[in-house]
N, C-alpha and C positions, 0 to 999 in steps of 0.2 A: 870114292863113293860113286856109284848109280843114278840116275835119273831116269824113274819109271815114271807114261805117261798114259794116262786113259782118257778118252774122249767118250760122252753122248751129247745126244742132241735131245733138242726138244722142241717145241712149237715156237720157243722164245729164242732158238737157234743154238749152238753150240758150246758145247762147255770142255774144254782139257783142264784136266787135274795132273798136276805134275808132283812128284814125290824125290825127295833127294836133294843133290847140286847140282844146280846150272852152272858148268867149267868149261875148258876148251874142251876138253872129253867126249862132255855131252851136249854141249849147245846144239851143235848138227842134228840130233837125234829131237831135239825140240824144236825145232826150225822143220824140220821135213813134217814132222806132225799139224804145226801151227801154217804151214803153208796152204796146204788144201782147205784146209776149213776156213781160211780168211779167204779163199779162191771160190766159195761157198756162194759168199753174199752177204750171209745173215750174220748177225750178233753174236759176237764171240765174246767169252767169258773165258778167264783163263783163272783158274785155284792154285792160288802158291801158298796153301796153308802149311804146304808138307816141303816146303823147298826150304833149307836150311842155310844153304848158301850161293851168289852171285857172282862171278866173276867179271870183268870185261867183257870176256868171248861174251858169257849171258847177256850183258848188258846189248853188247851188238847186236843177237840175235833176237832180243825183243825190239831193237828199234829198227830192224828191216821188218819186222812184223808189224810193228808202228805204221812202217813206209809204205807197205804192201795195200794194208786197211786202210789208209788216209786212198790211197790210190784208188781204192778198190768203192770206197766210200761206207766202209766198214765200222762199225763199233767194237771197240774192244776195252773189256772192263775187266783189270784183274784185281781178282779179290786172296783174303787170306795175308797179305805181305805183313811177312812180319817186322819185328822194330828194327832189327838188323841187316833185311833184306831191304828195309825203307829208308834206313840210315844210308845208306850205299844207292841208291837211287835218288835217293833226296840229293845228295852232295855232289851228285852228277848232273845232276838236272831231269835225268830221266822220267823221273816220276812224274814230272810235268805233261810227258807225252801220252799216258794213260790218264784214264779216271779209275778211279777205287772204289770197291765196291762199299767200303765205306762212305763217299762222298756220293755215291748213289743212292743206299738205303737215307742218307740224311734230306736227298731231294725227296725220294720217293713220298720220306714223311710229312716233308713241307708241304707236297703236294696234298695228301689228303688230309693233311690239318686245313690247309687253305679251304680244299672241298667242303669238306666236314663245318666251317664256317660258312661259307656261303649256302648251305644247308638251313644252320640254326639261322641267317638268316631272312632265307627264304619263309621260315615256317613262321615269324612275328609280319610277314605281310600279307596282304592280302592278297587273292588270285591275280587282280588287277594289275599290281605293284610287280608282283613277281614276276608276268607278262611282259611287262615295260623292260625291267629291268634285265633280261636275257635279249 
């Protein structure tokens, strides 16, 4: 099998979508992709919604890309992993070395639930209180 890969960007910084297996094959081929864009700067996102299987070689190849973004002072969040690419990461320890974008969306929400309380309540105090209180 193939491993087809697309990158955009956006204001929140870069995204690759990867489709297929990450093997010895094609690790190379996601490593030369995922290098320049951690060489960016900005916040990388990597989509393994479409990646069906992980190898080793994969395994290495995301954790010089690990090594690269800790380096580089990078974020990188791959999102999409699925049970069996998680299972194979998880057993390796791998998974540890990223955040998922599940364990992202769950801050994101905590965040604005937090918000969203100190909102309601803001509005049972009075100008004064609220003043203070910031």
């Amino acid at each position: 099998m193939t491993l087809n890969v697309k990158e955009r960007r956006n204001k929140a910084g870069a995204v690759l979508v990867a489709t297929g297996e990450i093997n010895s094959e094609t690790s190379g081929q996601l490593l030369a992709a995922l290098l320049p864009l951690v060489r960016e700067g900005r916040p990388l996102r990597i989509d393994l919604t479409a990646v069906t299987y992980v190898s080793s070689a994969g395994l290495r190849t995301l954790l010089v890309v690990y090594r690269e973004a800790q380096h580089a002072g990078v974020a990188v969040t791959l999102y999409g992993v699925s049970e069996e690419v998680r299972f194979v990461m998880s057993a390796t320890g791998f998974l540890d070395f990223f955040e998922t974008g599940e364990a992202a969306a769950a801050e994101a929400k905590a965040k604005a639930k937090a918000k969203a309380g100190t909102r309601a309540a803001d509005r049972t105090r009075t100008p004064v209180e609220s003043a203070v209180a910031r």
